[in-house]
PDB file of N, CA, C and O in Angstrom:
ATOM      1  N   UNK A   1     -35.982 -83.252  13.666  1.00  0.00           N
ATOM      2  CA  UNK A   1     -36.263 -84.075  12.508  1.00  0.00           C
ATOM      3  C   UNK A   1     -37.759 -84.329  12.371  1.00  0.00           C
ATOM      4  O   UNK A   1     -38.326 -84.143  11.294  1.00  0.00           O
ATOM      5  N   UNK A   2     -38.356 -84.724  13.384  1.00  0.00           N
ATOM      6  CA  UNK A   2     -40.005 -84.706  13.590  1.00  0.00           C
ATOM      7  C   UNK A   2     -40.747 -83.510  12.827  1.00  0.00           C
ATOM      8  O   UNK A   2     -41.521 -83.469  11.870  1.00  0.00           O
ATOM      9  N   UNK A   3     -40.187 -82.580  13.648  1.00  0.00           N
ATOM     10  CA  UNK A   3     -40.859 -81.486  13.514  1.00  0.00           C
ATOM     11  C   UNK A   3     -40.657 -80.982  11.655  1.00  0.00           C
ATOM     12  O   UNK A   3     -41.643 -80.497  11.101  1.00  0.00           O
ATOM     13  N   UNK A   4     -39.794 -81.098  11.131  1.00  0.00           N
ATOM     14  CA  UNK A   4     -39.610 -81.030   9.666  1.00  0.00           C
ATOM     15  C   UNK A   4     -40.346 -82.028   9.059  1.00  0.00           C
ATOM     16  O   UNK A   4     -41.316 -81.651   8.402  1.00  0.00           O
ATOM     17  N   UNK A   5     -40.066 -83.465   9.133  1.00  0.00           N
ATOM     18  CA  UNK A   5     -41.683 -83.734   8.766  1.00  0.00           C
ATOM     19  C   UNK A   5     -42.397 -83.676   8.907  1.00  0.00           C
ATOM     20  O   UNK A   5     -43.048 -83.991   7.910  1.00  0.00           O
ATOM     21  N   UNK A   6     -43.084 -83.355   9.853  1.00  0.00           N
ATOM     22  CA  UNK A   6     -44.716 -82.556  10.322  1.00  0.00           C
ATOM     23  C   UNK A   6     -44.718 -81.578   8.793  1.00  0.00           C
ATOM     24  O   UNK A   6     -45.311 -81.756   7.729  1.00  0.00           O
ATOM     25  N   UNK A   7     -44.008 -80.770   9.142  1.00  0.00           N
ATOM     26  CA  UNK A   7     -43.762 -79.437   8.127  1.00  0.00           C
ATOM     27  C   UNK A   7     -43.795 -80.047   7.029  1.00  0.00           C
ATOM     28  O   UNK A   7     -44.917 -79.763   6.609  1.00  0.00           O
ATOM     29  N   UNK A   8     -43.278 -80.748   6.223  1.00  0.00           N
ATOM     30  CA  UNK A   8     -43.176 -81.366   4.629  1.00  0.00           C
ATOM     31  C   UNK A   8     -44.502 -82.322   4.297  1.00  0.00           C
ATOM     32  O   UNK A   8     -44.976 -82.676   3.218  1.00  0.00           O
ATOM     33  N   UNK A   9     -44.835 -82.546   5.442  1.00  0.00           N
ATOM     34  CA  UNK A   9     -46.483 -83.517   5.147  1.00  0.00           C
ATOM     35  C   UNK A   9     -46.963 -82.596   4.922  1.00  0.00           C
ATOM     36  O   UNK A   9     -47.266 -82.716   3.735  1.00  0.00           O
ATOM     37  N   UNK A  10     -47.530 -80.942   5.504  1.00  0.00           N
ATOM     38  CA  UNK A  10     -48.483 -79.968   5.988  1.00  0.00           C
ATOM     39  C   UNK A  10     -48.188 -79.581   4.649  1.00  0.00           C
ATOM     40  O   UNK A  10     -49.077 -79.367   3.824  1.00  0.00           O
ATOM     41  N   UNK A  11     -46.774 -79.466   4.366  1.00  0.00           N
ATOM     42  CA  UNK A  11     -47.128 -78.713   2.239  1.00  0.00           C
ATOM     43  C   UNK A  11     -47.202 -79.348   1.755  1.00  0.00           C
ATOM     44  O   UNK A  11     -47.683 -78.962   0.689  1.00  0.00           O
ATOM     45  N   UNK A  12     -47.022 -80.362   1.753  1.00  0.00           N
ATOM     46  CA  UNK A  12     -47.420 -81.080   0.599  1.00  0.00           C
ATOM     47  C   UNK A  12     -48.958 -81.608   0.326  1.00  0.00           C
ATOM     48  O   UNK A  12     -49.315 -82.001  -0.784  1.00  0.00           O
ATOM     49  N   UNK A  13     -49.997 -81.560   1.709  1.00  0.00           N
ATOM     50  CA  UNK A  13     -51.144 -81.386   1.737  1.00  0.00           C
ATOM     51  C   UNK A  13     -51.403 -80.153   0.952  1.00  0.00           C
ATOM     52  O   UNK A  13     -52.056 -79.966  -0.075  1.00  0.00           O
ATOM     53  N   UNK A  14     -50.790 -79.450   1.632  1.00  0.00           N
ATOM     54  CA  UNK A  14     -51.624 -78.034   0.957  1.00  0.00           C
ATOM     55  C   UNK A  14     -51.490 -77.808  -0.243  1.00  0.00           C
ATOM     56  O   UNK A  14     -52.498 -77.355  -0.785  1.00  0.00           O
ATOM     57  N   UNK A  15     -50.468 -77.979  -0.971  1.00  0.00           N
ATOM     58  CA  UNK A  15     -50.109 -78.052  -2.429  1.00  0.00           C
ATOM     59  C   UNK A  15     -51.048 -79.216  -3.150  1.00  0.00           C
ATOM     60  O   UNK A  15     -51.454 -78.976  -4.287  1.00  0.00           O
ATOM     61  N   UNK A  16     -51.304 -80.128  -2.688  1.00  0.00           N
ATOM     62  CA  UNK A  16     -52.045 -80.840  -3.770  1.00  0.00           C
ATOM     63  C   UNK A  16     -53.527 -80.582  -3.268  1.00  0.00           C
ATOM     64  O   UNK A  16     -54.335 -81.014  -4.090  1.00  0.00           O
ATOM     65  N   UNK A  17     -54.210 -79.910  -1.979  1.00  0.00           N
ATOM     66  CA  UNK A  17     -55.226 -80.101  -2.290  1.00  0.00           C
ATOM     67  C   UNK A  17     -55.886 -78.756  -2.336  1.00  0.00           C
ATOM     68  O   UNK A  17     -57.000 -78.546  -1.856  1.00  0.00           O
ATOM     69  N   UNK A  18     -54.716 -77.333  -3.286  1.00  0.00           N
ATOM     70  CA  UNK A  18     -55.577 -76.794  -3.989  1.00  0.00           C
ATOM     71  C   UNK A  18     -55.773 -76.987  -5.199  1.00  0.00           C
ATOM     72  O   UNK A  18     -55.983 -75.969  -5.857  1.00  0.00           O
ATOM     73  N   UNK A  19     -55.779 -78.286  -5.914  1.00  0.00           N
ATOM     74  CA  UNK A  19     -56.480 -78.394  -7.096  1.00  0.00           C
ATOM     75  C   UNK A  19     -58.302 -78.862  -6.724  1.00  0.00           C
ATOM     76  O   UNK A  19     -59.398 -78.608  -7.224  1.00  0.00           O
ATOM     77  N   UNK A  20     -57.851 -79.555  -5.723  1.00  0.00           N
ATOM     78  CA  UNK A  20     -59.914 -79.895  -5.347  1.00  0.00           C
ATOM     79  C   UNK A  20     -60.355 -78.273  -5.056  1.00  0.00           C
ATOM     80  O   UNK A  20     -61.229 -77.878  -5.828  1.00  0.00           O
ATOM     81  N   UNK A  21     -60.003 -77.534  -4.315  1.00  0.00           N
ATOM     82  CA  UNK A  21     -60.166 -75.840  -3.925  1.00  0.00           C
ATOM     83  C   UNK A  21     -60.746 -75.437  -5.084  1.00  0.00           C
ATOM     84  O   UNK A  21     -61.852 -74.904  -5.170  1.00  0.00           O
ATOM     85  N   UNK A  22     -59.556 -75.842  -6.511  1.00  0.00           N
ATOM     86  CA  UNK A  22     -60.063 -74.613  -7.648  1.00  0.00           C
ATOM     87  C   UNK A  22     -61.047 -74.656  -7.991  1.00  0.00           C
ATOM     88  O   UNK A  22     -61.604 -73.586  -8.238  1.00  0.00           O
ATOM     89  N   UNK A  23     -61.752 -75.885  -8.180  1.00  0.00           N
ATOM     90  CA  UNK A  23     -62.703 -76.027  -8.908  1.00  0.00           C
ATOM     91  C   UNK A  23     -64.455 -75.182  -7.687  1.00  0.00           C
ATOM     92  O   UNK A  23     -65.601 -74.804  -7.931  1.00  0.00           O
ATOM     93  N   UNK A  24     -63.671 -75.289  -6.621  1.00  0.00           N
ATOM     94  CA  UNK A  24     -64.988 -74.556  -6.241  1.00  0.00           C
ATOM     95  C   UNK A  24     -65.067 -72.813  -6.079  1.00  0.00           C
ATOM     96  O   UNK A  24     -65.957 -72.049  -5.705  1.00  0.00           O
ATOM     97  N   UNK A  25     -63.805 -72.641  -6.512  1.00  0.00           N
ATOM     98  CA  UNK A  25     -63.136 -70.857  -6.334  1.00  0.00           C
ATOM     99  C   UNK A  25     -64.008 -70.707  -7.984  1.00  0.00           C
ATOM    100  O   UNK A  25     -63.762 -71.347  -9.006  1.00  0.00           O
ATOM    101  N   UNK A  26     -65.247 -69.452  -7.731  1.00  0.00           N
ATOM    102  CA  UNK A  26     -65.740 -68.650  -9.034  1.00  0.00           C
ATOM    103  C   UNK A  26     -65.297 -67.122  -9.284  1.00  0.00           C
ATOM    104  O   UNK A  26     -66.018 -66.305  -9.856  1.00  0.00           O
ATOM    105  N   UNK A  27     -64.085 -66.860  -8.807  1.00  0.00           N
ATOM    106  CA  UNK A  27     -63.406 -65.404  -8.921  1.00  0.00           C
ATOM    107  C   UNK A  27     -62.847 -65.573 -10.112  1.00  0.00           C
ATOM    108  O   UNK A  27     -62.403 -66.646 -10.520  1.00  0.00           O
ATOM    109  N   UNK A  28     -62.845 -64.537 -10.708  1.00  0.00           N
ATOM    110  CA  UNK A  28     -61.707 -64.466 -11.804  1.00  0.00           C
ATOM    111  C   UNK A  28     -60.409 -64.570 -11.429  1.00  0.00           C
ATOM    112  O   UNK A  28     -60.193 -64.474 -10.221  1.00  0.00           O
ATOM    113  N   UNK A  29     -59.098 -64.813 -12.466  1.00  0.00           N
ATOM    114  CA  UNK A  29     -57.844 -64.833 -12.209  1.00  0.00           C
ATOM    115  C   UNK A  29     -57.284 -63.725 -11.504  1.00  0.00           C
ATOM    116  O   UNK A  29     -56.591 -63.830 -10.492  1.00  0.00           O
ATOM    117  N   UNK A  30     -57.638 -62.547 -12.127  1.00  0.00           N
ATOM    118  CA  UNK A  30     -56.973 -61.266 -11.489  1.00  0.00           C
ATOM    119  C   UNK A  30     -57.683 -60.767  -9.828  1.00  0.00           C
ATOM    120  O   UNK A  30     -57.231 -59.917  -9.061  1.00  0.00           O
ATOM    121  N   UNK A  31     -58.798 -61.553  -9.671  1.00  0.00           N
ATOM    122  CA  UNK A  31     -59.438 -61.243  -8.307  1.00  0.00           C
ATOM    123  C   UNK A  31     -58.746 -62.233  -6.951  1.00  0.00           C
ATOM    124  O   UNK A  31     -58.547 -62.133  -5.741  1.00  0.00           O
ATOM    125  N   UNK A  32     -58.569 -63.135  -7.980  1.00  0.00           N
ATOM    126  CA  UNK A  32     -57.898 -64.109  -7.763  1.00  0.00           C
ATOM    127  C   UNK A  32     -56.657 -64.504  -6.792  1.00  0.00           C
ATOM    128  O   UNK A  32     -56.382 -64.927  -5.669  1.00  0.00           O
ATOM    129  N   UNK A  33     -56.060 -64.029  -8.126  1.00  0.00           N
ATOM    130  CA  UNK A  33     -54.598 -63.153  -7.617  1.00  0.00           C
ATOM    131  C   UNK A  33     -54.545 -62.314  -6.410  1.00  0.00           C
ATOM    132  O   UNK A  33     -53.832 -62.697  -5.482  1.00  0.00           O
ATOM    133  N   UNK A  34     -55.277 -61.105  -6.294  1.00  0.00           N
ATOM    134  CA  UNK A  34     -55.173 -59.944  -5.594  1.00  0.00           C
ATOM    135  C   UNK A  34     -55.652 -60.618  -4.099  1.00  0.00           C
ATOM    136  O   UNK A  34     -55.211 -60.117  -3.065  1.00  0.00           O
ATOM    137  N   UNK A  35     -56.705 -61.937  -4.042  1.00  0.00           N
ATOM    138  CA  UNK A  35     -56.942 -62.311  -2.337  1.00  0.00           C
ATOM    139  C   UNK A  35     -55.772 -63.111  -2.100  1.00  0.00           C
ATOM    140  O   UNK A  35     -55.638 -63.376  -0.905  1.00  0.00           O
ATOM    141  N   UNK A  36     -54.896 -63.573  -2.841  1.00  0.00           N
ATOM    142  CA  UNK A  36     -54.065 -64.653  -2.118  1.00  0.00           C
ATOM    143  C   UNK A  36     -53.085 -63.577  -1.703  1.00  0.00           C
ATOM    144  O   UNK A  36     -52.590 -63.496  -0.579  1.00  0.00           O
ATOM    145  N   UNK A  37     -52.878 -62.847  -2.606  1.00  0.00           N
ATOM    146  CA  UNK A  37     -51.594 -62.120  -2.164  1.00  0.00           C
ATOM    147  C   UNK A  37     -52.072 -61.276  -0.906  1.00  0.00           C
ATOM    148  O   UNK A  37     -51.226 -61.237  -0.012  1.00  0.00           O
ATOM    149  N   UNK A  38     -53.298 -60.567  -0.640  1.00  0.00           N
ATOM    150  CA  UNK A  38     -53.627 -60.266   0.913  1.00  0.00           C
ATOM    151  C   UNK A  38     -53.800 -60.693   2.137  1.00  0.00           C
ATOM    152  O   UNK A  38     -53.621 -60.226   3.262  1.00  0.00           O
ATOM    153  N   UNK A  39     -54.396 -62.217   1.448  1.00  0.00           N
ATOM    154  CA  UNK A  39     -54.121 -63.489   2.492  1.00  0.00           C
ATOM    155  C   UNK A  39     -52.966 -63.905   2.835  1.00  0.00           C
ATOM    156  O   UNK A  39     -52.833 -64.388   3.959  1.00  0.00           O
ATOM    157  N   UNK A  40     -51.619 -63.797   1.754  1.00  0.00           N
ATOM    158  CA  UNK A  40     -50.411 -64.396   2.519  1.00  0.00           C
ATOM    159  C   UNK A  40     -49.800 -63.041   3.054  1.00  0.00           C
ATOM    160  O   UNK A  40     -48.759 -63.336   3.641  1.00  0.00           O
ATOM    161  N   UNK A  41     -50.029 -61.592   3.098  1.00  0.00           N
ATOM    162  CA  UNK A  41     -49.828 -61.065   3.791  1.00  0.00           C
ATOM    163  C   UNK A  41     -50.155 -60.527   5.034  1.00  0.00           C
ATOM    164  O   UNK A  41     -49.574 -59.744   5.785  1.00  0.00           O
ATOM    165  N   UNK A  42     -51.075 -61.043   5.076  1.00  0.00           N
ATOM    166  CA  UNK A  42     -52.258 -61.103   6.792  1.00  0.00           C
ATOM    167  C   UNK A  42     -51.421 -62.263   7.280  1.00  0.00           C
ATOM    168  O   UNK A  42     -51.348 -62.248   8.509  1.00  0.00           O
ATOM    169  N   UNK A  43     -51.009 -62.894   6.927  1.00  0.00           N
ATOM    170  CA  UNK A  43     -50.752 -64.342   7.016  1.00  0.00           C
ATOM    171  C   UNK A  43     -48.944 -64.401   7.825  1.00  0.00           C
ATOM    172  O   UNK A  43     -48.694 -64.884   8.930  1.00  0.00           O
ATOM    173  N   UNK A  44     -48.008 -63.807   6.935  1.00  0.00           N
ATOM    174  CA  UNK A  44     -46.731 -63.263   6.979  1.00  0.00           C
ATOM    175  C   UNK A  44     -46.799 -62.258   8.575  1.00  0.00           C
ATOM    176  O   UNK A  44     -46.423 -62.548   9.711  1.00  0.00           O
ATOM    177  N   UNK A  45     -47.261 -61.377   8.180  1.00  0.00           N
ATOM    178  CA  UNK A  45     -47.616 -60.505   9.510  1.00  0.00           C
ATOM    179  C   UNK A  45     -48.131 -61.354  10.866  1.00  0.00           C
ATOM    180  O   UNK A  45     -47.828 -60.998  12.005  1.00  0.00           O
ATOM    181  N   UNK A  46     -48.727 -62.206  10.650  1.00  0.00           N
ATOM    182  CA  UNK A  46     -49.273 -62.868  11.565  1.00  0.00           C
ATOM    183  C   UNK A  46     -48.317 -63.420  11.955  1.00  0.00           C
ATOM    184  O   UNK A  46     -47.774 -62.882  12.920  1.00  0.00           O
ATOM    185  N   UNK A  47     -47.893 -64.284  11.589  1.00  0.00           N
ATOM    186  CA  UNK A  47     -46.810 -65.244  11.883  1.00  0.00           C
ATOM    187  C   UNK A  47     -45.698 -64.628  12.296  1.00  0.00           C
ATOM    188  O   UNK A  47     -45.165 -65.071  13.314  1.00  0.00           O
ATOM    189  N   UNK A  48     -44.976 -63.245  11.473  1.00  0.00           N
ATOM    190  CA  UNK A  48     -43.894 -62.669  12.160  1.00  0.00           C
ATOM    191  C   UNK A  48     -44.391 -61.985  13.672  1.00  0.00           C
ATOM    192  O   UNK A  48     -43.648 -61.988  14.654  1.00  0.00           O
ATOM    193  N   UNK A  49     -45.177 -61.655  13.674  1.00  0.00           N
ATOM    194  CA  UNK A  49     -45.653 -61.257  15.409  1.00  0.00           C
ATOM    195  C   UNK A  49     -45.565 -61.955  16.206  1.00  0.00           C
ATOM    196  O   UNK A  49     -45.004 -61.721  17.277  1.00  0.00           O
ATOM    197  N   UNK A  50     -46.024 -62.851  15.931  1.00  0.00           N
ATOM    198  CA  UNK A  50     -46.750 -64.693  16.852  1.00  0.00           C
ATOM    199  C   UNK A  50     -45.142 -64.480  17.132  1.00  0.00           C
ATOM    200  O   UNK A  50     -44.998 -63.735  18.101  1.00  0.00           O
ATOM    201  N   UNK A  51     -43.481 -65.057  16.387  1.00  0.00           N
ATOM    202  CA  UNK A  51     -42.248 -65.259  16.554  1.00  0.00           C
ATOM    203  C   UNK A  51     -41.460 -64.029  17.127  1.00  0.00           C
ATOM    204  O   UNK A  51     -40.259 -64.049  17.397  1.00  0.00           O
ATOM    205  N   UNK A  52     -42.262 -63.007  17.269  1.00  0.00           N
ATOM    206  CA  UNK A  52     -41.571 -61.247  17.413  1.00  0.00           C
ATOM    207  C   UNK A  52     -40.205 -61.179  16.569  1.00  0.00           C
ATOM    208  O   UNK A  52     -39.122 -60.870  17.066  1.00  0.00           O
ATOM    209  N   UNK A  53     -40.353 -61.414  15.612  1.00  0.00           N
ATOM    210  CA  UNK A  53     -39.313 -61.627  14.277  1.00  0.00           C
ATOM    211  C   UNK A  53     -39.795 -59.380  13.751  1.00  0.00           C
ATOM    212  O   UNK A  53     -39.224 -58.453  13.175  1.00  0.00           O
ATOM    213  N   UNK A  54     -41.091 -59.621  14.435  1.00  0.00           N
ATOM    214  CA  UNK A  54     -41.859 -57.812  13.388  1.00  0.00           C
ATOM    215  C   UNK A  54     -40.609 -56.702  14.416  1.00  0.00           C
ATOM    216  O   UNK A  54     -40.362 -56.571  15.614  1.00  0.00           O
ATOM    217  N   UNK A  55     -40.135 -56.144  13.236  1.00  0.00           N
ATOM    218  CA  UNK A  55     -39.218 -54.549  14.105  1.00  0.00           C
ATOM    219  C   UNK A  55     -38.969 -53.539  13.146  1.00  0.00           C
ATOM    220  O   UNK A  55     -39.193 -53.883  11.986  1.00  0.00           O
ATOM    221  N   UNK A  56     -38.499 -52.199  13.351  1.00  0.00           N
ATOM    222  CA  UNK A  56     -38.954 -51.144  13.109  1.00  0.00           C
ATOM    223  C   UNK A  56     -37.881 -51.524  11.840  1.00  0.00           C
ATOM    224  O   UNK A  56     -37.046 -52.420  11.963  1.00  0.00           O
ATOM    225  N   UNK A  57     -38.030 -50.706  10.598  1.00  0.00           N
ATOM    226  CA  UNK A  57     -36.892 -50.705   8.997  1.00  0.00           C
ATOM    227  C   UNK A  57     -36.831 -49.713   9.139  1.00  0.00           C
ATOM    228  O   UNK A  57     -37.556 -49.048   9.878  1.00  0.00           O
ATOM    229  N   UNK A  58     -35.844 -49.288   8.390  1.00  0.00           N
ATOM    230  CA  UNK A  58     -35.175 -47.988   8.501  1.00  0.00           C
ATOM    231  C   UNK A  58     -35.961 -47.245   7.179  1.00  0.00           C
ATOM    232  O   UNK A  58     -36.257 -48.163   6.414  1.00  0.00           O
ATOM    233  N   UNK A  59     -36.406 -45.966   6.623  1.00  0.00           N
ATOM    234  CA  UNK A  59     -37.298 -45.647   5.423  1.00  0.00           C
ATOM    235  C   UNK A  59     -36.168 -46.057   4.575  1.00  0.00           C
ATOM    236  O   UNK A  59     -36.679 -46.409   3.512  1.00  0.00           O
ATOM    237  N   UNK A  60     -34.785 -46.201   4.500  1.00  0.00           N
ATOM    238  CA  UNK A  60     -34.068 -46.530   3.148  1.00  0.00           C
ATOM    239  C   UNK A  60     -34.616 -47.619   2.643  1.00  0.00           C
ATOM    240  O   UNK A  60     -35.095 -47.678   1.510  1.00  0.00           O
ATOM    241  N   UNK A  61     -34.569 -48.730   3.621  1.00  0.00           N
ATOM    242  CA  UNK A  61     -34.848 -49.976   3.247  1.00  0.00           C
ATOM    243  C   UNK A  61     -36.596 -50.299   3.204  1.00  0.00           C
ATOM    244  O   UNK A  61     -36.910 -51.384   2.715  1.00  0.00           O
ATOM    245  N   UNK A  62     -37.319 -49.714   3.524  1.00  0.00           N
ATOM    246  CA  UNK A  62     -38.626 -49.920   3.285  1.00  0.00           C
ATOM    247  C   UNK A  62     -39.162 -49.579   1.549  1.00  0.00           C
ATOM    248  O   UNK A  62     -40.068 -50.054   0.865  1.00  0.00           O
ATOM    249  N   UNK A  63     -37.962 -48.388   1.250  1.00  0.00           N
ATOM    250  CA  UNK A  63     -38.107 -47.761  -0.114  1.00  0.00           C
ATOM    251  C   UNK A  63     -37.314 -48.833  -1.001  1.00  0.00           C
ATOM    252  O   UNK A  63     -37.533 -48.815  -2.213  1.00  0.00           O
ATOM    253  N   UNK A  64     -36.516 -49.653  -0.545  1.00  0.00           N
ATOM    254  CA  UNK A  64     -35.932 -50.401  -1.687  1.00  0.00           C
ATOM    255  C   UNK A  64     -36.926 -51.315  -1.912  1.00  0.00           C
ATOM    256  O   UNK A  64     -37.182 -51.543  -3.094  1.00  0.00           O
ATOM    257  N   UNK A  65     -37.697 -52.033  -0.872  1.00  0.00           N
ATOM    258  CA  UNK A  65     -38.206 -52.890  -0.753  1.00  0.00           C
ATOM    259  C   UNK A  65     -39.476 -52.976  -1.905  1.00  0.00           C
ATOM    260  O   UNK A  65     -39.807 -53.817  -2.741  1.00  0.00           O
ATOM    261  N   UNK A  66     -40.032 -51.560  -1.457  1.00  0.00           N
ATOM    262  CA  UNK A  66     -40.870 -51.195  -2.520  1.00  0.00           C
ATOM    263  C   UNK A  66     -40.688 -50.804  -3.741  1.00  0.00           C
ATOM    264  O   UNK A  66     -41.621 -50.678  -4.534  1.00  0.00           O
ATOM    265  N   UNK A  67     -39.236 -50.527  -4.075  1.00  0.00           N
ATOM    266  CA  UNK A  67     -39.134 -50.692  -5.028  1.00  0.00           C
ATOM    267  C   UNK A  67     -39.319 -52.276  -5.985  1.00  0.00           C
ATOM    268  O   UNK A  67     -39.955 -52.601  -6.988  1.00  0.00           O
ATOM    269  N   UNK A  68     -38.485 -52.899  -5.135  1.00  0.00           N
ATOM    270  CA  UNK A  68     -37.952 -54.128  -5.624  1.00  0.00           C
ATOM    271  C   UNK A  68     -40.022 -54.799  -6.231  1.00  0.00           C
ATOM    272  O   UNK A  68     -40.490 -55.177  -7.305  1.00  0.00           O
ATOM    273  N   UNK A  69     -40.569 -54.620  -4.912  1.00  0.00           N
ATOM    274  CA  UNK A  69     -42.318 -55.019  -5.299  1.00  0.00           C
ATOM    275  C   UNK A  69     -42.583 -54.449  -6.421  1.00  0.00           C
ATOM    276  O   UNK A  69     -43.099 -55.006  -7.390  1.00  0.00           O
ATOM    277  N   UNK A  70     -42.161 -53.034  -6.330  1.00  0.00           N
ATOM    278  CA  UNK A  70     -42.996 -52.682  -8.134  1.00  0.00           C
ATOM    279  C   UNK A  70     -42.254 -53.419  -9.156  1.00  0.00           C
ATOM    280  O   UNK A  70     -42.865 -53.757 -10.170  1.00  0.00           O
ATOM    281  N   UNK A  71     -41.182 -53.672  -9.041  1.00  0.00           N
ATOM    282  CA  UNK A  71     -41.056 -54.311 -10.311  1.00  0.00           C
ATOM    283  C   UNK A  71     -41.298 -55.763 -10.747  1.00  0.00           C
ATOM    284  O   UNK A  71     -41.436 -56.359 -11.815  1.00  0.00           O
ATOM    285  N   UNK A  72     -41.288 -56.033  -9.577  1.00  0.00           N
ATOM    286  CA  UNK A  72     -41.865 -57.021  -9.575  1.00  0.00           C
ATOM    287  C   UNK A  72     -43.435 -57.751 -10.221  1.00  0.00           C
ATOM    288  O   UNK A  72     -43.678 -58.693 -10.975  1.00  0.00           O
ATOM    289  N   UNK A  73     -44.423 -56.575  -9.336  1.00  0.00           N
ATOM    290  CA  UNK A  73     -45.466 -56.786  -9.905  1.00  0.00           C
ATOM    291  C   UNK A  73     -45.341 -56.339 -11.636  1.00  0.00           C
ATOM    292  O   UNK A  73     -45.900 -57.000 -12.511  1.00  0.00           O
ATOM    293  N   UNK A  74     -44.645 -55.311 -11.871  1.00  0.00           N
ATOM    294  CA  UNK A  74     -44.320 -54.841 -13.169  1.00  0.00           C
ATOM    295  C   UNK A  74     -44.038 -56.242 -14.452  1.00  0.00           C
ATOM    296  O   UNK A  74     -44.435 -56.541 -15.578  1.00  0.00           O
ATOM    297  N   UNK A  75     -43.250 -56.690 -13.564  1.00  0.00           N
ATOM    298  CA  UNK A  75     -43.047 -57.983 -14.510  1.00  0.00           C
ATOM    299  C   UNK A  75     -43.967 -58.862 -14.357  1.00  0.00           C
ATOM    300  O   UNK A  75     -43.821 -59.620 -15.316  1.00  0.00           O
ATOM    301  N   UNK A  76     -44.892 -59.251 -13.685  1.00  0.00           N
ATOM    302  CA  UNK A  76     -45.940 -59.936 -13.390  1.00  0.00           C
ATOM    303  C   UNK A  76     -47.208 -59.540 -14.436  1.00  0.00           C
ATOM    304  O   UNK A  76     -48.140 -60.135 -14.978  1.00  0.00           O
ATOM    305  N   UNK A  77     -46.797 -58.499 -14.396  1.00  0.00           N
ATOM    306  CA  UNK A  77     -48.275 -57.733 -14.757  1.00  0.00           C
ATOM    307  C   UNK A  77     -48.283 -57.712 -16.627  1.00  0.00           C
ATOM    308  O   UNK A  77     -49.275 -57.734 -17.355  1.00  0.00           O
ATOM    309  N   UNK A  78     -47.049 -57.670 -16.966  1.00  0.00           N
ATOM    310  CA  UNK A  78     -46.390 -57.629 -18.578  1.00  0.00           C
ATOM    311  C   UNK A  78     -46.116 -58.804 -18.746  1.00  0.00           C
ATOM    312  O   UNK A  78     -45.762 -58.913 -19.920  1.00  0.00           O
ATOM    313  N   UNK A  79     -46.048 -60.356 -17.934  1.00  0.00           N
ATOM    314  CA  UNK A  79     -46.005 -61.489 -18.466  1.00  0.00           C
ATOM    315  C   UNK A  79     -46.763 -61.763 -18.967  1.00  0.00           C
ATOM    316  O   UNK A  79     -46.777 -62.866 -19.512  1.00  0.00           O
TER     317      UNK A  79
END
């Protein structure tokens, strides 16, 4: 129970204090975009190692996966 609030204080810090952040971030939106999403994947990776959660996918499922991302960004990108 502790430990989940630890966790719900820590986002909810982080969620409100990237509005003080934005104002000092001078990247454009689309540059923008492209570091967070490398940062939460340095980030993801990191963390699944740290837990050894990281193991080998089979290429079927690496190809769906990537699929599922392109369309994703696809719809991202046409919103």
């Amino acid at each position: 129970m502790k430990k989940a609030l630890i966790q719900m204080n820590l986002a909810v810090f982080l969620w409100g204090f990237t509005g003080v952040l934005g104002r000092a971030i001078s990247l454009n939106a689309n540059m923008l975009v492209w570091w967070r999403l490398l940062i939460t994947m340095i980030s993801l990776w990191f963390l699944y190692l740290m837990q050894g959660k990281v193991r080998r996918m089979p290429a079927r499922s690496i190809l769906m996966i990537s699929v599922i991302g392109t369309i994703q960004a696809l719809h991202w990108v046409t919103f």
